[in-house]
KEDOTI-984449 format. One line per 8 residues: number of its first residue (from 1); their letters; for each residue x, y, z of N, C-alpha, C. Coordinates in Angstrom, 2 decimals, decimal comma. Example, Ala and Ser with C-alpha at 12.3 -4.5 7.8 and 13.67 -1.06 7.14 Angstrom:
1 = as = 13,19:-5,69:7,80:12,30:-4,50:7,80:13,20:-3,30:7,80 | 12,85:-2,25:7,08:13,67:-1,06:7,14:12,90:0,03:7,87
This chain:
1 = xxxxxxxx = -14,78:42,29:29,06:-14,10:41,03:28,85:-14,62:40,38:27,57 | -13,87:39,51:26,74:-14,13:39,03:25,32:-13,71:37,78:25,73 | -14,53:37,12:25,34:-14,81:35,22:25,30:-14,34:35,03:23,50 | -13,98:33,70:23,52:-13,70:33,40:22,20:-15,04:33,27:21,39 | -15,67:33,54:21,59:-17,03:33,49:20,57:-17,09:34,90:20,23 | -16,41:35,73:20,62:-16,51:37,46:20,36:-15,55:37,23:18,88 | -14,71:36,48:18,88:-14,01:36,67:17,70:-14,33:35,80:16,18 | -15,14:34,87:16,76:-15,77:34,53:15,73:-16,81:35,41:14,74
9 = xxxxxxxx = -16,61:35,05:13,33:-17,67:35,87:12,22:-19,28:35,23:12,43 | -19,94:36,58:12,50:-21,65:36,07:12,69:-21,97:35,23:11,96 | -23,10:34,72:11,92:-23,92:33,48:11,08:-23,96:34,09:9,98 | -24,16:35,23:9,69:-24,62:35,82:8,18:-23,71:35,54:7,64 | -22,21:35,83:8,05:-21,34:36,18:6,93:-20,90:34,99:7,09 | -21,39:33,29:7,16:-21,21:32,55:6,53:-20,61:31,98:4,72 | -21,68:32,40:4,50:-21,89:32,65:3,05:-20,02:33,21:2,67 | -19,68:34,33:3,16:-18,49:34,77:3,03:-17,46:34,17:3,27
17 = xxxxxxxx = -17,90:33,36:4,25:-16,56:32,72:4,57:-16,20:31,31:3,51 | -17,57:30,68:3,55:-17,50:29,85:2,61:-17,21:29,92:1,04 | -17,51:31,44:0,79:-16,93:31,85:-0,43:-15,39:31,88:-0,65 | -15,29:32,59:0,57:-13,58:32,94:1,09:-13,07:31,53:0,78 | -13,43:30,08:1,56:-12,62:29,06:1,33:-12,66:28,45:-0,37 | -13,42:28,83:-0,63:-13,94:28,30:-2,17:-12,67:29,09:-2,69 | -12,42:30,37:-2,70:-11,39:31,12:-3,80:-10,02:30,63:-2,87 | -9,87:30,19:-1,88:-8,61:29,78:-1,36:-8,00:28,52:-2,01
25 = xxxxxxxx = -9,01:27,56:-2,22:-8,65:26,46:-2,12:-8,02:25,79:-3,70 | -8,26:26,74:-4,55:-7,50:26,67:-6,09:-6,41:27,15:-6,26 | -6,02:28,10:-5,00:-4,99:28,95:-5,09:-4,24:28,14:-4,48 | -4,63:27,27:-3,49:-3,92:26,60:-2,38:-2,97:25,17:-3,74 | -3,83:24,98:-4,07:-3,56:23,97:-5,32:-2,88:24,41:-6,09 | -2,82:25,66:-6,46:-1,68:26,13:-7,81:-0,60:25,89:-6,93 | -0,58:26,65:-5,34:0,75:26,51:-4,69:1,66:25,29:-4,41 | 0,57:24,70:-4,50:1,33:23,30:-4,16:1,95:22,40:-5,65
33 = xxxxxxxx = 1,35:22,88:-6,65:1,62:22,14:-7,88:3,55:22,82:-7,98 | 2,63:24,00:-7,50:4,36:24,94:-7,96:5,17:24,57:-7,18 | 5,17:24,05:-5,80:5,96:23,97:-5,03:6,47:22,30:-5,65 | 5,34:21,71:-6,31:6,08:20,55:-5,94:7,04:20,13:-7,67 | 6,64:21,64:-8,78:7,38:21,16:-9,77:9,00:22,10:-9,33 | 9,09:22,74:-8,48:10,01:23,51:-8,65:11,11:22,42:-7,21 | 10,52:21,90:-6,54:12,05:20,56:-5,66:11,70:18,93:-7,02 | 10,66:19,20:-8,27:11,15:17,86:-8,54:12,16:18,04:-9,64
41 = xxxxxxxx = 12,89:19,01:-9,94:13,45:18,88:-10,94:13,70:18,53:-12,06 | 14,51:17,50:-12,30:15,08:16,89:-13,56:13,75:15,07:-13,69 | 13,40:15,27:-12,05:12,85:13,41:-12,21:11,55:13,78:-12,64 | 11,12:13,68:-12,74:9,73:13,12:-14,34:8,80:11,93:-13,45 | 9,69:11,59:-13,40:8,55:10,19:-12,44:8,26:9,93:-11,00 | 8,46:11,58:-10,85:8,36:11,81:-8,91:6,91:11,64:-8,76 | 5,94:12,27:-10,10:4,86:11,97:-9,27:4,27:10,58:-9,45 | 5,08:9,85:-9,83:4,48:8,27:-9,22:4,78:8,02:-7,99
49 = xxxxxxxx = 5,57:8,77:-7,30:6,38:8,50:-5,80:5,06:8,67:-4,80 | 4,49:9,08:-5,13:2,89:9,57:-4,25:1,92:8,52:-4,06 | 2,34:7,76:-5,21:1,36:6,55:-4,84:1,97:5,17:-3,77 | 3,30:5,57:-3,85:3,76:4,81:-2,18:3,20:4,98:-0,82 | 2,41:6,49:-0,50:2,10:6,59:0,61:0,74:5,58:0,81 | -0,01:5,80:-0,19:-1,40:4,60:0,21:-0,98:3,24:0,15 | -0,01:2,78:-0,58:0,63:1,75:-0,41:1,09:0,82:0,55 | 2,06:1,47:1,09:2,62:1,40:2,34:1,95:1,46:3,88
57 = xxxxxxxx = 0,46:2,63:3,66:-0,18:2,61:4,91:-1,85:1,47:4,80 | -1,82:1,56:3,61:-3,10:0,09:3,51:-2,73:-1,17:2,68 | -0,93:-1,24:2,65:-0,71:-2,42:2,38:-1,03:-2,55:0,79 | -0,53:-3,92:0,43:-0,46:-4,78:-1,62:-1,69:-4,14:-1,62 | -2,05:-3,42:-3,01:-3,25:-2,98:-3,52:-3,29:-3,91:-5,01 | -4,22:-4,13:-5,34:-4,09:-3,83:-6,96:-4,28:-2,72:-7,48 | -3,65:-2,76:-8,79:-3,72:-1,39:-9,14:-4,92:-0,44:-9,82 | -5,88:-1,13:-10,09:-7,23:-0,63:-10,28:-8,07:-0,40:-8,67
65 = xxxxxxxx = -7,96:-0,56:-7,99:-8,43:-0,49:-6,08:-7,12:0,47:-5,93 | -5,85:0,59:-6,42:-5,17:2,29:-5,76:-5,72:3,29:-6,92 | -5,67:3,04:-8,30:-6,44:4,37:-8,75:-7,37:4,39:-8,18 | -8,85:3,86:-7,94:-9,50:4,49:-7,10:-9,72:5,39:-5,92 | -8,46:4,56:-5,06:-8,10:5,06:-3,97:-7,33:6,72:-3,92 | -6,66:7,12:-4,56:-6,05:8,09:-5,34:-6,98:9,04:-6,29 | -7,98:8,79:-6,60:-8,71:9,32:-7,33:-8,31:9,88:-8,58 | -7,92:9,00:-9,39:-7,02:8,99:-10,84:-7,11:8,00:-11,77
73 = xxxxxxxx = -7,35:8,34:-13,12:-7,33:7,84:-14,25:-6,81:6,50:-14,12 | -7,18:5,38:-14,56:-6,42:4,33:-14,65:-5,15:4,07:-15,29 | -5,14:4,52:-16,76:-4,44:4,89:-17,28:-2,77:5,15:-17,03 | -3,05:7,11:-16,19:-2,38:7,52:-15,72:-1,34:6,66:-14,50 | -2,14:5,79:-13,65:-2,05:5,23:-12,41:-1,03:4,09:-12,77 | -1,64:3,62:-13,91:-0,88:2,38:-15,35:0,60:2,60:-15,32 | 1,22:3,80:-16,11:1,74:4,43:-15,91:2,85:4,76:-15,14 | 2,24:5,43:-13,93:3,15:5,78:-12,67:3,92:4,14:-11,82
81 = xxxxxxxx = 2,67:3,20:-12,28:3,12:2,26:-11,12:4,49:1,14:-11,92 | 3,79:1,39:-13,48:5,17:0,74:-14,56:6,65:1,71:-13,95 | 6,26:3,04:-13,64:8,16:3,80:-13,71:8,35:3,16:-11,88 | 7,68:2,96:-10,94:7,69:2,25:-9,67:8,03:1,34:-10,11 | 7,66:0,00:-10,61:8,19:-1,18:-10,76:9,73:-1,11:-11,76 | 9,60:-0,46:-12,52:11,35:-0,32:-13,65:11,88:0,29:-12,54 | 11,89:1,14:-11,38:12,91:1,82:-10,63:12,96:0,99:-9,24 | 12,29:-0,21:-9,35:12,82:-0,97:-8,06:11,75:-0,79:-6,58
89 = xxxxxxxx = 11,08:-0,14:-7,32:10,04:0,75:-5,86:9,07:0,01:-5,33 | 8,56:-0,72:-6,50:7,04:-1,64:-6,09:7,49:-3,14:-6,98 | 6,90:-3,63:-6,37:6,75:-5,26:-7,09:5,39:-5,51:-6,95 | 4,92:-6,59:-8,38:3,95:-6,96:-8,23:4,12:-8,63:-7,39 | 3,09:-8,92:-6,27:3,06:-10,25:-6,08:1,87:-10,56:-6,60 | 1,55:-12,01:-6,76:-0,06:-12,89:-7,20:-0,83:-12,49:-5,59 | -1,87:-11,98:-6,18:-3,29:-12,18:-4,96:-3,51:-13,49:-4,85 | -3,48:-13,74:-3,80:-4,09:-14,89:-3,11:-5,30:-15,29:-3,46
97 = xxxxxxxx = -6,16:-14,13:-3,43:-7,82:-14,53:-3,55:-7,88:-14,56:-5,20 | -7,11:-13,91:-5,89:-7,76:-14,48:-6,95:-5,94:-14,36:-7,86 | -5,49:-15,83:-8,47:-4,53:-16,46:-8,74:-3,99:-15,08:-10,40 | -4,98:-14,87:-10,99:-4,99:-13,73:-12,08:-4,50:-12,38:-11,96 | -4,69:-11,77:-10,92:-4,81:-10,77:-10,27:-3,14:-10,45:-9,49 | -2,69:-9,40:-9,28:-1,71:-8,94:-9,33:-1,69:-7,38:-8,18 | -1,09:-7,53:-7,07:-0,95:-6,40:-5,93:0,15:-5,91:-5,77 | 0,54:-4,65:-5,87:1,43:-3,69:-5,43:1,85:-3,82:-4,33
105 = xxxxxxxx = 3,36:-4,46:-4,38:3,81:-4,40:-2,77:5,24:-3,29:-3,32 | 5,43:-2,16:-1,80:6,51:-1,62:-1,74:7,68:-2,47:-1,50 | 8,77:-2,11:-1,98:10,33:-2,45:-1,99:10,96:-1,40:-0,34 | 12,22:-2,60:-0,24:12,68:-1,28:0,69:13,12:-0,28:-0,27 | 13,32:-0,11:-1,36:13,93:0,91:-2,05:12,77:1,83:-2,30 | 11,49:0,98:-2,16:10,57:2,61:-2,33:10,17:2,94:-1,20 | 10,22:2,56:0,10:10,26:2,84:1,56:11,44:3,86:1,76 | 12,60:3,86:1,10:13,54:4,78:1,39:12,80:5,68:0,50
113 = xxxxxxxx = 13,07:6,15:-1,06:12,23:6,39:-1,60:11,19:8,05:-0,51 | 10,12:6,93:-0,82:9,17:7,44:-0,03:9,77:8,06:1,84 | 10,55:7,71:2,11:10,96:8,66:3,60:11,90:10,07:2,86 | 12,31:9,83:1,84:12,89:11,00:1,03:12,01:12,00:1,00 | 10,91:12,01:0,26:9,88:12,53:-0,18:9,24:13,31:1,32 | 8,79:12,48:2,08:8,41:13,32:2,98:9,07:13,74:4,22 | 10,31:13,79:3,87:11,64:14,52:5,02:11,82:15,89:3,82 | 11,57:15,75:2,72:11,44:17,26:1,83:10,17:18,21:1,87
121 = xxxxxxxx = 8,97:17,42:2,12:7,59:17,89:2,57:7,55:18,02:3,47 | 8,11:17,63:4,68:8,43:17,96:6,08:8,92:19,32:6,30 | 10,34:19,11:5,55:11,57:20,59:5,18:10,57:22,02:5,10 | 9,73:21,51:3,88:9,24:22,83:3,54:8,00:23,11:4,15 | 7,20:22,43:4,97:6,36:23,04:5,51:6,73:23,52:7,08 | 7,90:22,84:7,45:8,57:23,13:8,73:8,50:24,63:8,72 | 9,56:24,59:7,23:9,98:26,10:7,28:8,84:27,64:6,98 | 7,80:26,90:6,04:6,78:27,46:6,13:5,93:28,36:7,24
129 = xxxxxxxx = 5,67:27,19:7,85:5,03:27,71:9,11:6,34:27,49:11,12 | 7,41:28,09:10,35:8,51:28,41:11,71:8,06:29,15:12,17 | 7,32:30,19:12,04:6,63:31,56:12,79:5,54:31,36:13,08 | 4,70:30,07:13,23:3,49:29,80:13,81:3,81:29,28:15,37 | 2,74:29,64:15,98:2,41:29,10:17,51:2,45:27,52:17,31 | 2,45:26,69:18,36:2,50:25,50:18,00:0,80:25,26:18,12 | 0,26:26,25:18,78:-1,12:26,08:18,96:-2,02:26,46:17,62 | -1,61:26,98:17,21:-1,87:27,44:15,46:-1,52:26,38:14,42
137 = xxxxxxxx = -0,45:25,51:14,66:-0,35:24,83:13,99:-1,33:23,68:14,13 | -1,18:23,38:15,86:-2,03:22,33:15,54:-3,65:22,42:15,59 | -4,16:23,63:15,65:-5,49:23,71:14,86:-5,44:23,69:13,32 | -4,45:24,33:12,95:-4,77:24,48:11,28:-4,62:22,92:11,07 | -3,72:21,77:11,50:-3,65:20,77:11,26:-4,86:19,45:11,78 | -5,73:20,17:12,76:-6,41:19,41:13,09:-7,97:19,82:11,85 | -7,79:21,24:11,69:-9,38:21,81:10,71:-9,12:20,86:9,58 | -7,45:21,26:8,98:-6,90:20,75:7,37:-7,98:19,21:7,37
145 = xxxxxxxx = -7,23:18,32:8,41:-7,47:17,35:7,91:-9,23:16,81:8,22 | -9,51:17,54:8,90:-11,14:17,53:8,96:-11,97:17,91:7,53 | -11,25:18,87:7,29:-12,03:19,32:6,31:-11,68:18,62:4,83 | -10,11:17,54:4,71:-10,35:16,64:3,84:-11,24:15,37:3,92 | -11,58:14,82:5,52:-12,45:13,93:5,86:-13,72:14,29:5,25 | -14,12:15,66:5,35:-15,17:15,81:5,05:-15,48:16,27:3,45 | -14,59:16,52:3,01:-15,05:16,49:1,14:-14,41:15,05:0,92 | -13,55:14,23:1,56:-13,49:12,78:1,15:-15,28:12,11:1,32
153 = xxxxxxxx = -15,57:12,89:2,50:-17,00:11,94:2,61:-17,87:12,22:1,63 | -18,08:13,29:1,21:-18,72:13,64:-0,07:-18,34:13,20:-1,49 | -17,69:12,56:-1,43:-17,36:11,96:-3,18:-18,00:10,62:-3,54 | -18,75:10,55:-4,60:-19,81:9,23:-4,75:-19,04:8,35:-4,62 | -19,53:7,41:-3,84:-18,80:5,94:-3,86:-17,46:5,19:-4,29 | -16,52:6,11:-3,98:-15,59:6,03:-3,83:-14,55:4,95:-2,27 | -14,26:3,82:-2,73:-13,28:3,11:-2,23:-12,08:4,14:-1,33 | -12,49:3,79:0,22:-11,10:4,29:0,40:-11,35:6,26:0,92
161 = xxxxxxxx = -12,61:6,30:0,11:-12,57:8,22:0,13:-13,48:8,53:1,75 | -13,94:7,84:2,41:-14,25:8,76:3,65:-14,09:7,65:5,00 | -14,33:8,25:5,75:-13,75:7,14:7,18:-12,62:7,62:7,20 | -11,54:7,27:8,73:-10,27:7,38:8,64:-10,05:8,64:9,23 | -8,65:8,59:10,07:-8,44:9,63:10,53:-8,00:10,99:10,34 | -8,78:12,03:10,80:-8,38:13,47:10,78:-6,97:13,76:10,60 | -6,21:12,93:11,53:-4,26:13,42:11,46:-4,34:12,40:10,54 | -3,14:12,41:9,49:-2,84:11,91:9,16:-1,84:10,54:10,26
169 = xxxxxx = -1,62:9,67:8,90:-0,58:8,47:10,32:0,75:8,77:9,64 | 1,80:7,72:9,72:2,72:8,18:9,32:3,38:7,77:7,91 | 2,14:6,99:7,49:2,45:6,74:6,09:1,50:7,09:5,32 | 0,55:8,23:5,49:-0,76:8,63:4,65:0,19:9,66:3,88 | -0,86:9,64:2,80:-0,16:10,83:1,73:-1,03:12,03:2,22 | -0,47:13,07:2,37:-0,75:14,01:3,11:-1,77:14,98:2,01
């Protein structure tokens, strides 16, 4: 008889496995870059659409507290949130706490927007994994997001980067 610890890899070949995830996880990233230039087509300013999900699930940010949060250039973040505000997506309101200061609130147009976006990220990972167990899925979905908890917890002092739950909710950027 074989217990589930029979199928687990020994302590030694740790090292291997952890190597194993190390060469996965760049590859995992090319896939996803590719996947996500080949449904954005012609729009140019889809990837500002990404910064609706932290938006929407922790509420008006300013926009120096969401680059952080996002872990991105200010600059860049500058940027993405100007083609959000010209396309109707975000508005800035005045912070309360400080009268100077200026917070990102979503529009319903970037709430639709943003349910676009991830009813297409939905689409394709549905279809992705149609030939998985549901019990497969929801381990790979319970490790995935553990194991972003846990390199979120590792990033220096970073706003926003560790705490928080393993599943995502239904407005986290995935």
């Amino acid at each position: 008889m074989t217990t589930s610890t029979d199928a687990l890899p020994e302590s030694g070949n740790r090292l291997a496995e952890v190597r194993t995830l190390s060469d996965l996880l760049p590859r995992f990233m090319r896939v996803v870059h590719a996947l996500k230039n080949q449904t954005a087509g012609a729009d140019r300013d889809r990837a500002a659409l990404v910064l609706l999900f932290p938006l929407v699930r922790l509420g008006p940010l300013r926009q120096g507290a969401l680059a952080e949060l996002v872990h991105a250039d200010p600059s860049t973040v500058s940027r993405h949130v100007a083609a959000l505000v010209e396309q109707g997506f975000v508005r800035r309101v005045a912070d309360e706490a400080d009268g100077r200061a200026s917070r990102l609130v979503v529009t319903d147009a970037g709430l639709s927007a943003l349910e676009t976006l991830r009813g297409e990220r939905e689409g394709v990972l549905d279809r992705v994994t149609a030939d998985w167990s549901p019990a497969d899925l929801h381990t790979f979905t319970s490790l995935f997001g553990r194991l972003i908890d846990d390199l979120s917890a590792h990033l220096p002092n970073l706003p926003g980067c560790s705490g928080g739950p393993s599943t995502p909710t239904s407005g986290e950027n995935p």
